[in-house]
Structure formats: C-alpha cells, structure tokens
C-alpha angles and dihedrals in degrees: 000000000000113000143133122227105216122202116238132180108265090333129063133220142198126216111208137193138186149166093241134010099249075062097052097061091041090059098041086050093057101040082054088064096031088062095044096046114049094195098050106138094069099060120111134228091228091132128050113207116188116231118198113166131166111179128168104258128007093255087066092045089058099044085039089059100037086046091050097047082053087050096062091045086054105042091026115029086231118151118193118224093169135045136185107177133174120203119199091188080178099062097023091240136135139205136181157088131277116208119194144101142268119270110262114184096208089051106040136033117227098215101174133028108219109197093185158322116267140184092239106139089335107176128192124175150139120244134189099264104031138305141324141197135180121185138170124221132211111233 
C-alpha cells in the first residue's frame, strides 16, 4: 500500500497513487483504516459487504465511498481489510466488495477517531503515469 499521511491542523490527510483508478480508491480505502486501526494488518477478510455507489462527479464518488466505509465502522463496527472496487469515472458509479471483519476490542486497537471525510483540499486528478488523491479527515 503507497501513501503519505499529511498533518493537518486539527484534522489529518492521506495522499494516494495508484496505477489505475480502481486502484486509487482501493488504496485510499485501506490507508483510511490502516491509520485508524493501529493493528490492521491483522484483520482479517471473514465478511463480504457490497458496495454499489453513483454520485454526480468523481470527486463525490470518492468522498461518497470513503464516507460509506466509515459508515460501517461506525454503525457496525465493520473494518475492511480487503477492496475490490470498479470506477465508471464516465458515468460517476461504483461497484465492489469490501472484505474485512467486525470490530472486536479485544482483537483490534482503535488508534484514531475519524469523524468524517471532508472536501477540504480534495484533490482528484490523472497523471502521466498513473493517478493521484488527496483527501483531508475529521478527527
């Protein structure tokens, strides 16, 4: 997983590449959770959750699947440890499955508290080799 945590005053944010876009949003996705739970890498993909999302531009699809994975951690208690995700940038929709397990407080260590997703500097954009995100959490 390649990203880069930025400080932000009162806030934090993740810069993510990728090869691809599907990619783009897998990795975001992920680096979301790694830096919430500090033990990630031992969760495990036991439960699949279908995600199914159509927004207006790319940049709300982003924020709209970031903002849903944070919904099942927060209503759930569910953290992804695995994403397959599918970006129509033509037609703003997403498709996919999250993996992952239940939150379990004698399993796993909750290290940050992200309150939400926010437009804040969000940055969407093709490169020449590939694609790039920037994008700013409540904490």
């Amino acid at each position: 997983m390649t990203y880069r945590v930025l400080d932000h005053t009162g806030d934090i944010g993740i810069e993510v590449e990728s090869k691809t876009l599907d990619g783009l949003f897998q990795e975001a996705g992920l680096a979301m959770f790694q830096e919430m739970i500090e033990n990630f890498s031992e969760v495990q993909p036991r439960i699949t959750k279908t995600l199914s999302l159509q927004e207006h531009s790319l940049e709300d699809l982003f924020l709209g699947f970031l903002s849903e994975l944070l919904f099942y951690f927060d209503a759930e208690g569910f953290i992804p440890r695995e994403l397959s995700i599918r970006v129509d940038p033509n037609l703003s929709m997403l498709s996919g499955t999250a993996k992952g397990e239940y939150l379990d407080p004698e399993k796993h260590r909750v290290r940050l508290g992200i309150k939400a997703v926010t437009y804040h500097m969000l940055q969407i954009e093709k490169r020449e080799d590939g694609w790039y995100a920037r994008v700013i959490f409540d904490v």
